[in-house]
TORKOL-130775 format. One line per field, with one value per residue: residue number from 1; residue in three letters; x, y, z of N, C-alpha, C in turn. Coordinates in steps of 0.05 Angstrom, whole numbers, plus 32768, in hexadecimal, padded with zeros to 4 digits. Atoms other than C-alpha are relative to their C-alpha. Layout:
REM residues N
i [NUM | ...]
aa [Ala | ...]
n.X [X | ...]
n.Y [Y | ...]
n.Z [Z | ...]
ca.X [X | ...]
ca.Y [Y | ...]
ca.Z [Z | ...]
c.X [X | ...]
c.Y [Y | ...]
c.Z [Z | ...]
***
This chain:
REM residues 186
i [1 | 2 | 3 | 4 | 5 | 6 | 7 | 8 | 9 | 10 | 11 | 12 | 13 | 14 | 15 | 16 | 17 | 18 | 19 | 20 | 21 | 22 | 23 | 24 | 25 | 26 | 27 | 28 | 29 | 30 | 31 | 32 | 33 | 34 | 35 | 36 | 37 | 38 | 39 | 40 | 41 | 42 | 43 | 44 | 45 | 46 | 47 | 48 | 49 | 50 | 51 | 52 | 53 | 54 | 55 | 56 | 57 | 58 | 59 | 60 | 61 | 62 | 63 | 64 | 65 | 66 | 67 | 68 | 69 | 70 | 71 | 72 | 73 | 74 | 75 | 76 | 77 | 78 | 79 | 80 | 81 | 82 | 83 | 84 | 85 | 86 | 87 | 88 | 89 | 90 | 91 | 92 | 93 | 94 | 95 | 96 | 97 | 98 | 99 | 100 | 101 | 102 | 103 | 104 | 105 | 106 | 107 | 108 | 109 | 110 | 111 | 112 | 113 | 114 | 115 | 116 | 117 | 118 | 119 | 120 | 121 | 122 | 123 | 124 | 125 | 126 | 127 | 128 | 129 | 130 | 131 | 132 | 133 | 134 | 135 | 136 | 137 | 138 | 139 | 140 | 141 | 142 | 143 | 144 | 145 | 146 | 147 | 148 | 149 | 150 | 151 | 152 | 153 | 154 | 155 | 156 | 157 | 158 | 159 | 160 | 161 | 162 | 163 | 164 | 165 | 166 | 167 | 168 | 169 | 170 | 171 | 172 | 173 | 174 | 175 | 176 | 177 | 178 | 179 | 180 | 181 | 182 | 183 | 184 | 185 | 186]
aa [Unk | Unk | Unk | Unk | Unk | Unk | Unk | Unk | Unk | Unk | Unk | Unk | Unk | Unk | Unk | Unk | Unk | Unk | Unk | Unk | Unk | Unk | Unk | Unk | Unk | Unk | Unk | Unk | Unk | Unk | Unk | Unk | Unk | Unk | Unk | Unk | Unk | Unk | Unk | Unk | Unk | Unk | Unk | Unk | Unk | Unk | Unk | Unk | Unk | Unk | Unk | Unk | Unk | Unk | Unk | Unk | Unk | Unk | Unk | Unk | Unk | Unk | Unk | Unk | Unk | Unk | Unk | Unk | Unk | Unk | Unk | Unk | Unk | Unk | Unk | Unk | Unk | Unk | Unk | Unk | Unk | Unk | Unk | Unk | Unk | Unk | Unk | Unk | Unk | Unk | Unk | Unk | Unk | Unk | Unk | Unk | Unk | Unk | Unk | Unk | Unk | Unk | Unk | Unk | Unk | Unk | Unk | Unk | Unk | Unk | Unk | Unk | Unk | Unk | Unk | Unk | Unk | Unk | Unk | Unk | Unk | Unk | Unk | Unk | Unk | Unk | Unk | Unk | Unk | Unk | Unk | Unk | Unk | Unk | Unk | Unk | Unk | Unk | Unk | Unk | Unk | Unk | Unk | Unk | Unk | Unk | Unk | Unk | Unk | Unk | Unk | Unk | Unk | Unk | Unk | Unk | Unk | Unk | Unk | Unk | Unk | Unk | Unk | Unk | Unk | Unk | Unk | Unk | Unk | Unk | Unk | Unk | Unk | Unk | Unk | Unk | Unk | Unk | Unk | Unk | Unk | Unk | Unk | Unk | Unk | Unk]
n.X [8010 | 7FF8 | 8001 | 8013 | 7FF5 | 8013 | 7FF7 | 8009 | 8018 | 7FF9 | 800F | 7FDF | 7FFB | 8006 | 7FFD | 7FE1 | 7FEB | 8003 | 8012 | 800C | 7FEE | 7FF8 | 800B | 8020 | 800F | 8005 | 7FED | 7FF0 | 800E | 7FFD | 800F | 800D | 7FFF | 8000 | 8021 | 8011 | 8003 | 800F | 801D | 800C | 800C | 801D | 8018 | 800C | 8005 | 8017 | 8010 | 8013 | 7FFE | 8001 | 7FE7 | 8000 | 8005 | 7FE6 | 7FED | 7FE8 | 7FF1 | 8007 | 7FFB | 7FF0 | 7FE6 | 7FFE | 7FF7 | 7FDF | 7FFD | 7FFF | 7FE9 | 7FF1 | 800F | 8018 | 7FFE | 800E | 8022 | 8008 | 8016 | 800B | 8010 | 800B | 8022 | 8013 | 8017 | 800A | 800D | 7FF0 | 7FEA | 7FEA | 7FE9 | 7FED | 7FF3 | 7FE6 | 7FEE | 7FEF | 7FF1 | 7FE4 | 7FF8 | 7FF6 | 7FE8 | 7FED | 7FF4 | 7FFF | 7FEB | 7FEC | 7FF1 | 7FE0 | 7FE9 | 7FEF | 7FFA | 8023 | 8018 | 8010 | 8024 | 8015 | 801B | 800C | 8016 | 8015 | 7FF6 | 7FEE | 8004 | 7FF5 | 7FE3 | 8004 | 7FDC | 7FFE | 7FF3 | 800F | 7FF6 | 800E | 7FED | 800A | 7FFF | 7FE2 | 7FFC | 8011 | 8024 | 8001 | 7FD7 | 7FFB | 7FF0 | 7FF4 | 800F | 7FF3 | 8004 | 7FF3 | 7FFF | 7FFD | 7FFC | 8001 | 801F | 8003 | 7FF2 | 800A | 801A | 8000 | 7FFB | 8014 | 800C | 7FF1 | 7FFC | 801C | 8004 | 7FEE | 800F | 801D | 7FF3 | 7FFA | 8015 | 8009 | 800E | 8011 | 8023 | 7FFB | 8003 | 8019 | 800C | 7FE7 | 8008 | 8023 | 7FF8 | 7FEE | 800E | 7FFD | 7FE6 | 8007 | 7FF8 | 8013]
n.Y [7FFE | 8009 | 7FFB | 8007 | 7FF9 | 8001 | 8005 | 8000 | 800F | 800E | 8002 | 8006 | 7FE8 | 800C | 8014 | 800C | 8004 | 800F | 800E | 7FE9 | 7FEB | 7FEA | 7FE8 | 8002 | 8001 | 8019 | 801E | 800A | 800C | 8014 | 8005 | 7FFE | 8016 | 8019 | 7FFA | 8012 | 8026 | 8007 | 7FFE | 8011 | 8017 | 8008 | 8000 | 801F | 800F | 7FFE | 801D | 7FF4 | 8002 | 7FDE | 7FF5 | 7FED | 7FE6 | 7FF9 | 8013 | 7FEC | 8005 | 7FE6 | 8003 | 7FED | 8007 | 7FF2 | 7FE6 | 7FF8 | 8011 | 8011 | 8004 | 801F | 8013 | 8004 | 8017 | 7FF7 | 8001 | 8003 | 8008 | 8007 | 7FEC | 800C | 7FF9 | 8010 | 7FFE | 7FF6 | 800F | 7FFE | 8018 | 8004 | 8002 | 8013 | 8012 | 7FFA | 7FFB | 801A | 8004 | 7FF7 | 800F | 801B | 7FF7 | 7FFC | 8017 | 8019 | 7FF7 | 7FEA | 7FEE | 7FF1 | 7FEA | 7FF2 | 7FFC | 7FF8 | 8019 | 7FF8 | 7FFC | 8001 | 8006 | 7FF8 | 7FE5 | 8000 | 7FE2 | 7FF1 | 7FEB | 8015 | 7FF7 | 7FE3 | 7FF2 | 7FE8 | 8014 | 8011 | 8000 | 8011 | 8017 | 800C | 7FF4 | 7FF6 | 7FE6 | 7FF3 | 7FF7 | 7FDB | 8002 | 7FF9 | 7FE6 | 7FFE | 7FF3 | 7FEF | 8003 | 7FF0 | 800C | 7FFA | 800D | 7FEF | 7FFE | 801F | 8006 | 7FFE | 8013 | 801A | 7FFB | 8000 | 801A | 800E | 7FF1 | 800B | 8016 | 8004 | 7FFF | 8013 | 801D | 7FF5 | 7FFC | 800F | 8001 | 800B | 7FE4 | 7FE0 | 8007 | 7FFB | 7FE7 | 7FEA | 7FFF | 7FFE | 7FE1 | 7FFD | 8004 | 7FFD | 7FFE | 800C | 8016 | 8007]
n.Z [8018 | 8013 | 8018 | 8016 | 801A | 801D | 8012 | 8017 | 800D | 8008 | 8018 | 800D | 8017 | 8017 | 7FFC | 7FF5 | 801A | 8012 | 800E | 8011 | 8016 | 7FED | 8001 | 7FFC | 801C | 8002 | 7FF4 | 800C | 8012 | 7FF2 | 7FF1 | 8010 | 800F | 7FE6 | 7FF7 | 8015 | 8006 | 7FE3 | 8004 | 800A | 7FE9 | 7FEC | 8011 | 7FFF | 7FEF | 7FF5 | 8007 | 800A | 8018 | 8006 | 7FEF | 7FED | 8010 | 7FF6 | 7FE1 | 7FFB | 7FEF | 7FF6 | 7FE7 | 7FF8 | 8015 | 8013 | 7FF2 | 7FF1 | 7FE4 | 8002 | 7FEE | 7FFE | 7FF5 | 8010 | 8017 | 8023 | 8005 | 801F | 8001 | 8019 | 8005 | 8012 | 8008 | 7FF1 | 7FF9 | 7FE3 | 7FF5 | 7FE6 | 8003 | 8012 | 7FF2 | 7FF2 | 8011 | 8007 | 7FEC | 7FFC | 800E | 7FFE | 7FE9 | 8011 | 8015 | 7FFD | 7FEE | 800A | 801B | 7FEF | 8013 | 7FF6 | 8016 | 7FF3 | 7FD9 | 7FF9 | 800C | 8015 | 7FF1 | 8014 | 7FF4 | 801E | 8001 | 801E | 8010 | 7FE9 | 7FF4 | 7FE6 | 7FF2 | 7FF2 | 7FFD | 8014 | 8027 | 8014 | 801F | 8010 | 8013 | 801B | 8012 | 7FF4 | 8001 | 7FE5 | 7FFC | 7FEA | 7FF7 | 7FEA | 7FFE | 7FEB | 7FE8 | 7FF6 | 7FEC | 7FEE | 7FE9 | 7FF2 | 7FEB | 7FE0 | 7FF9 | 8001 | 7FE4 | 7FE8 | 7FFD | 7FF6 | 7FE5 | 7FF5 | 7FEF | 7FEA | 7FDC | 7FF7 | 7FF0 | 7FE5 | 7FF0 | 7FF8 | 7FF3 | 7FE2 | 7FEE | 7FF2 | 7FF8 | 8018 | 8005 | 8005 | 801C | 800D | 8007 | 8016 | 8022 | 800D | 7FFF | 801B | 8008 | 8011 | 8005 | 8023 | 7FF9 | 7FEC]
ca.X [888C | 8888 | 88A7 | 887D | 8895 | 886B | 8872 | 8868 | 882B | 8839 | 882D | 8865 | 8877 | 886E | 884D | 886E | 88A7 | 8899 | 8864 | 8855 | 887E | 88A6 | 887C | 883C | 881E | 8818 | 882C | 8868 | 885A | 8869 | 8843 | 8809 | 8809 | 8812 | 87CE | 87A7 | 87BC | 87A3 | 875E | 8755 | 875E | 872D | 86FF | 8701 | 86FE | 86BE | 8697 | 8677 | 8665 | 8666 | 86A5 | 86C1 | 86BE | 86FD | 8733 | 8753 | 8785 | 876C | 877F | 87BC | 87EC | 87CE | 87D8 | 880D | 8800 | 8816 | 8845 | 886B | 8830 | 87F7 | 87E1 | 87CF | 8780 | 8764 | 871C | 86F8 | 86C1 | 8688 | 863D | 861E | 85DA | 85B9 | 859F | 85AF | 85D5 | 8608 | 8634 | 863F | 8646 | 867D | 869F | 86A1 | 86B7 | 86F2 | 86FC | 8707 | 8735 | 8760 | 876A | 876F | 87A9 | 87DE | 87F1 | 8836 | 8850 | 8894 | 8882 | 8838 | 87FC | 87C4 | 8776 | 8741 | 86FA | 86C3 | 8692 | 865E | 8675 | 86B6 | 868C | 8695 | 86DC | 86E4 | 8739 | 874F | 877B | 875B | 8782 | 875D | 8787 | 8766 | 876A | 87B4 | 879C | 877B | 872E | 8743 | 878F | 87A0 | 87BC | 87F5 | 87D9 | 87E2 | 87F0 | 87F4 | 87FD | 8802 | 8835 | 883D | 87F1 | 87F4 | 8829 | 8809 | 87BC | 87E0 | 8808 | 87C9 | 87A9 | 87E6 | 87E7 | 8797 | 87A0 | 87DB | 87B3 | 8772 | 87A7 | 87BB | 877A | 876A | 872B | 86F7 | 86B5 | 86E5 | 8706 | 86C6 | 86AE | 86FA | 86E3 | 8699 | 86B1 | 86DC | 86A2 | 86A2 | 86E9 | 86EF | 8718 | 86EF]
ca.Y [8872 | 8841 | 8840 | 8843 | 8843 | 884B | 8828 | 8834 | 8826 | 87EB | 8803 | 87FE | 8832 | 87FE | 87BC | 877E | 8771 | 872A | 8727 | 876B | 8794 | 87C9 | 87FF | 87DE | 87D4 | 878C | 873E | 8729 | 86FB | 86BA | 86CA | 86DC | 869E | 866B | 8695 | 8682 | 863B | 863D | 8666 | 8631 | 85F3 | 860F | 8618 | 85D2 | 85BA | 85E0 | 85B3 | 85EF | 85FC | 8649 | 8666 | 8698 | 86E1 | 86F8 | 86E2 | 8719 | 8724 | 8755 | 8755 | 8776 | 874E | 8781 | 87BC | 87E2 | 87B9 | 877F | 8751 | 870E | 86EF | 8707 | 86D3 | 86E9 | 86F0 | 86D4 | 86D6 | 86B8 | 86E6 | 86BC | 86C3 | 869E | 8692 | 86C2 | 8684 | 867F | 863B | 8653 | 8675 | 8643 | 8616 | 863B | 864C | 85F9 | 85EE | 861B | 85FB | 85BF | 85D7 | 85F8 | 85C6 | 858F | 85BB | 85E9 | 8625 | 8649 | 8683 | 869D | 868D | 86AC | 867A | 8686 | 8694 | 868B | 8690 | 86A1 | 86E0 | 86F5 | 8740 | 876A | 8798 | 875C | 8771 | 87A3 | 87AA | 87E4 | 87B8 | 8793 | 8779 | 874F | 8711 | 8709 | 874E | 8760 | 879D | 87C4 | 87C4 | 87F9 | 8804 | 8809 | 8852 | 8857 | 886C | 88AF | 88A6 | 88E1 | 88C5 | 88FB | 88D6 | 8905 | 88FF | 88B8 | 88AE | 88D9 | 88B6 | 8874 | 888F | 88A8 | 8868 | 8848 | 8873 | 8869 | 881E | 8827 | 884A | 881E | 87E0 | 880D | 880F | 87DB | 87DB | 87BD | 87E9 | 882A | 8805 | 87F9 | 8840 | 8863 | 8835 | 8842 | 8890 | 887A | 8861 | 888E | 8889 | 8865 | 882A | 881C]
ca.Z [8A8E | 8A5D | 8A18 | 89DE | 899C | 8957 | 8921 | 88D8 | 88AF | 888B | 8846 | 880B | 87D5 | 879F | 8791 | 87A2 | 8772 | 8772 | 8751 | 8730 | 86F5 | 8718 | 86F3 | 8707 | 86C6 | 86D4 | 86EE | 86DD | 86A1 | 86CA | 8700 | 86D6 | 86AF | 86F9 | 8712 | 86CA | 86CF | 871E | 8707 | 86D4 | 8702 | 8734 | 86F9 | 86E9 | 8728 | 8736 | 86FE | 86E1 | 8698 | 8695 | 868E | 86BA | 86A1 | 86BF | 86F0 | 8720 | 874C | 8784 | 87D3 | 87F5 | 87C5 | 8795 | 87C2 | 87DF | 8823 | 880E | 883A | 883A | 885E | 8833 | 87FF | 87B4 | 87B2 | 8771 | 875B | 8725 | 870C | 86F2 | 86E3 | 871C | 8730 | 8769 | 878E | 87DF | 87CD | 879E | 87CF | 87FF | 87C5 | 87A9 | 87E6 | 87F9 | 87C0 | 87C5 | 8809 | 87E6 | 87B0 | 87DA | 880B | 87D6 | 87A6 | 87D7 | 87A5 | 87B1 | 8784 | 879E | 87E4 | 87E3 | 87E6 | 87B8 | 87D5 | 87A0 | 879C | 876E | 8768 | 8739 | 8732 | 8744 | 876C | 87A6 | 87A8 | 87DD | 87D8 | 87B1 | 877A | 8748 | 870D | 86DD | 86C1 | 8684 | 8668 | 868F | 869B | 86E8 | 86EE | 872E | 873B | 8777 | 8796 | 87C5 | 880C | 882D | 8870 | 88A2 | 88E7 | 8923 | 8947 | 8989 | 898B | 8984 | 89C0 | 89EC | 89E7 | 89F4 | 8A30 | 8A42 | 8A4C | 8A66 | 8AA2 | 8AA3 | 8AAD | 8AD8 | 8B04 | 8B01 | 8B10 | 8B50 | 8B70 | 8BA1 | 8BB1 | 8B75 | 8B81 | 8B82 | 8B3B | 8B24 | 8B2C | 8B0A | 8AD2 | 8ACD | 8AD3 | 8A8E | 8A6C | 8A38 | 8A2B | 89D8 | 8A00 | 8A35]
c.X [8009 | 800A | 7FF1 | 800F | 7FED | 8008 | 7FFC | 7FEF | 8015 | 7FF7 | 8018 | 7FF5 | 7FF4 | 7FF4 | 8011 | 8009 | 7FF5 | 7FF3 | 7FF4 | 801A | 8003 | 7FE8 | 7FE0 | 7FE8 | 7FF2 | 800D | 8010 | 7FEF | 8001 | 7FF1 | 7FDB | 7FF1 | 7FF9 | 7FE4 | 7FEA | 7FFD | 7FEF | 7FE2 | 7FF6 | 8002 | 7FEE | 7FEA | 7FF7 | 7FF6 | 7FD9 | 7FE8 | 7FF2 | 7FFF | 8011 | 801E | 8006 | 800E | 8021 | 8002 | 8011 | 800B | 7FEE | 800F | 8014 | 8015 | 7FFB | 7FF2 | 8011 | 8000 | 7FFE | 8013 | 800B | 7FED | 7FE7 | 7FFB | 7FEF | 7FDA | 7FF1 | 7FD9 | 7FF0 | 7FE1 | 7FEF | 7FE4 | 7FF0 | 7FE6 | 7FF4 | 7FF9 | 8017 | 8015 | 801A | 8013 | 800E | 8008 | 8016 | 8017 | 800D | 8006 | 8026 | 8010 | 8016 | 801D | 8013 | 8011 | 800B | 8024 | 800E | 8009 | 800D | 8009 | 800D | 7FF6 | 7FE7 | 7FF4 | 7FEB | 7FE3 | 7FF1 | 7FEC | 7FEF | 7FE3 | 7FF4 | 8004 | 8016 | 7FF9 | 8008 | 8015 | 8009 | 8029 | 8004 | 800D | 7FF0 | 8010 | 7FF8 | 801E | 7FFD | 7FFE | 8017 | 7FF3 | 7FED | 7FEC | 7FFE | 801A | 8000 | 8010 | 800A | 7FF4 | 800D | 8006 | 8007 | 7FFF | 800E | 800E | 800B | 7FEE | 7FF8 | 800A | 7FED | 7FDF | 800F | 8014 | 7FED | 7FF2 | 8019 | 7FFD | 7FEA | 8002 | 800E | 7FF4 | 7FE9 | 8011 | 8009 | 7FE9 | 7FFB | 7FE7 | 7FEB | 7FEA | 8019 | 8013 | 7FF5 | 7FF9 | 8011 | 7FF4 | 7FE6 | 8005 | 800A | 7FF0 | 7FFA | 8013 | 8000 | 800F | 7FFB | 7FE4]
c.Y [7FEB | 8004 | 7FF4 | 800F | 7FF7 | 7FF8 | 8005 | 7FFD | 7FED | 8005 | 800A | 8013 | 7FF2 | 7FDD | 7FE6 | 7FFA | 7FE8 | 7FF9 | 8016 | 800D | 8016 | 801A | 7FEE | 7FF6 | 7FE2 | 7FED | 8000 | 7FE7 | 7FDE | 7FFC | 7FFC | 7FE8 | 7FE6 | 800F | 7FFD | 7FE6 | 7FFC | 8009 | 7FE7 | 7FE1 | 7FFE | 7FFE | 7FE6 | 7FF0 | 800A | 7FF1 | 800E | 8008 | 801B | 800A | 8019 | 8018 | 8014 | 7FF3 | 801C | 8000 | 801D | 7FF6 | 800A | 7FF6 | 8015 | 801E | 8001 | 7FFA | 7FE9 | 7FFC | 7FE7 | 7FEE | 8001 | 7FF6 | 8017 | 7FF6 | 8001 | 8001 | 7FFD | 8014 | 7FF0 | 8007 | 7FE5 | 8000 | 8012 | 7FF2 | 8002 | 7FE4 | 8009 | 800E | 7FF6 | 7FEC | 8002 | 8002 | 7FDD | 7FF6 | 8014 | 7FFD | 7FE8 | 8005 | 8003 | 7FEA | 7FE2 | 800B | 8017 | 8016 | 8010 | 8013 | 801A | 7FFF | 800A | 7FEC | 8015 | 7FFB | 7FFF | 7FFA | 8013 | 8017 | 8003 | 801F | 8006 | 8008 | 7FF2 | 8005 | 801A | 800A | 8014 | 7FF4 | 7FF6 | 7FF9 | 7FE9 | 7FED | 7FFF | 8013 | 800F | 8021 | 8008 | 8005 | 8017 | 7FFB | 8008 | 801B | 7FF9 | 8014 | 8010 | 7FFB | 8011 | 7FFC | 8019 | 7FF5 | 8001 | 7FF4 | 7FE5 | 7FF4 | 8008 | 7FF8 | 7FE4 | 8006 | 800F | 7FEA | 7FEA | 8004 | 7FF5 | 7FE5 | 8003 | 8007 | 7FF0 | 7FE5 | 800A | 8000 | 7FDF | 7FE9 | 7FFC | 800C | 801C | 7FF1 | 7FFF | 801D | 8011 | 7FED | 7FFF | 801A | 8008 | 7FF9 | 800A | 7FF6 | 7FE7 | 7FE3 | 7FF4 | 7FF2]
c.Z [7FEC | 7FDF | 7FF3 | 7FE3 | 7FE6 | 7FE6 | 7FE5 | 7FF4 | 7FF2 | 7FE0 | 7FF0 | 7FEC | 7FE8 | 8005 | 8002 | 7FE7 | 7FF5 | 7FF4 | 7FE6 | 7FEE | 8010 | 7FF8 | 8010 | 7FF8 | 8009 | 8011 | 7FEF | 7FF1 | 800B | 8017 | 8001 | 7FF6 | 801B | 8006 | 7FEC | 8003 | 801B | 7FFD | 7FE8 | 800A | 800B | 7FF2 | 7FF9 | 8017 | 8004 | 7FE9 | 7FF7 | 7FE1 | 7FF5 | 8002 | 800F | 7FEB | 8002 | 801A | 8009 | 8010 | 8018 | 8023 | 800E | 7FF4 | 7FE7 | 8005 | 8002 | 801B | 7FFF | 800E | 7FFF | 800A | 7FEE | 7FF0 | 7FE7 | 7FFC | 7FE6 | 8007 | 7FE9 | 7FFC | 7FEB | 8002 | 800B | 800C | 801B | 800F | 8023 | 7FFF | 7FFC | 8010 | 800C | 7FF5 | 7FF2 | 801A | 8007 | 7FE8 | 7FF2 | 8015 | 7FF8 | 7FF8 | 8009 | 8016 | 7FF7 | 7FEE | 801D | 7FE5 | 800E | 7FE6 | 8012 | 801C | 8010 | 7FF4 | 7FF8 | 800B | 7FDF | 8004 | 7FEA | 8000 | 7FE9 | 7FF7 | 8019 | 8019 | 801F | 800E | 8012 | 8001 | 7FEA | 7FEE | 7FF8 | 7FEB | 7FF4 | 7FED | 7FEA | 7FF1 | 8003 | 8004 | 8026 | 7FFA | 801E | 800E | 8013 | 800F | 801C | 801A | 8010 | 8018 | 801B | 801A | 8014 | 8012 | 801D | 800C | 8006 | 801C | 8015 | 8007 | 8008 | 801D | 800C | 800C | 8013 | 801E | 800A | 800D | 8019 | 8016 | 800C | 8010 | 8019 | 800F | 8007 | 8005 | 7FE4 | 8005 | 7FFC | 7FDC | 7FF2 | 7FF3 | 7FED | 7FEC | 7FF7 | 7FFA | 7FDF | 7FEF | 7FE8 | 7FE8 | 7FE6 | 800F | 8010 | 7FFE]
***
């Protein structure tokens, strides 16, 4: 029998230190300040008059599943035209941007890109730059994981293959896995 061992969800008690106020409340005031100066670069760069309505941080840097690899997800929040152009005109032009400017804070790179309302944002953080305050705070995630129940469905299918890789004969393999057909991994 093989071992199988379960690992953890990957989801943290608190946001990440480096970038958030231990209570929560907010960015540290440095980090805060480097993601203004970066939403007002891309603003210039994009060549547009209008300014942008808010700037926020949202994405799993402003969850509790954030991780050393995930980059800080900015988004400028401006009052853009419904037309079928203007998205892929914003989008290559944040192609551009980012590929023309590398941004680094503490070791996370910086995603940006520009929407015409929050509602776009589907991550549970939101924290608006420009008024320091959460447009929808993020809540630590329950996570009750059965993990008996868990083992024995995946030594279930273990065995399953093991078996299917025992059979010989490819019409009687066929048929054990047409038989499994239902089966959610099949």
């Amino acid at each position: 029998m093989a071992e199988i061992r379960l690992f953890g969800a990957t989801t943290k008690k608190e946001l990440n230190p480096d970038l958030w106020r231990s209570s929560g409340v907010g960015l540290h005031d440095n980090i805060r300040n480097a993601l203004l100066k970066i939403c007002d670069e891309f603003h210039k760069y994009l060549k547009v008059e209008q300014p942008y309505q808010d700037a926020v941080v949202s994405g799993e840097q402003a969850t509790y599943t954030w991780n050393k690899t995930t980059p800080i997800r900015m988004f400028l929040v401006m009052d853009i035209p419904a037309e079928p152009w203007t998205s892929p005109l914003y989008h290559a032009k944040k192609e551009l941007f980012v590929s023309r400017y590398e941004f680094d804070i503490k070791g996370y790179s910086v995603d940006i890109q520009v929407i015409s309302e929050i509602s776009e944002i589907a991550y549970d953080g939101i924290f608006s730059l420009v008024d320091q305050s959460w447009t929808r705070k993020p809540t630590v995630p329950t996570i009750d994981i059965d993990r008996e129940g868990v083992i024995r469905q995946v030594q279930y299918y273990i065995n399953l293959m093991e078996r299917i890789q025992a059979i010989q004969d490819s019409e009687q393999k066929f048929r054990y896995l047409h038989s499994f057909s239902d089966e959610s991994v099949l």
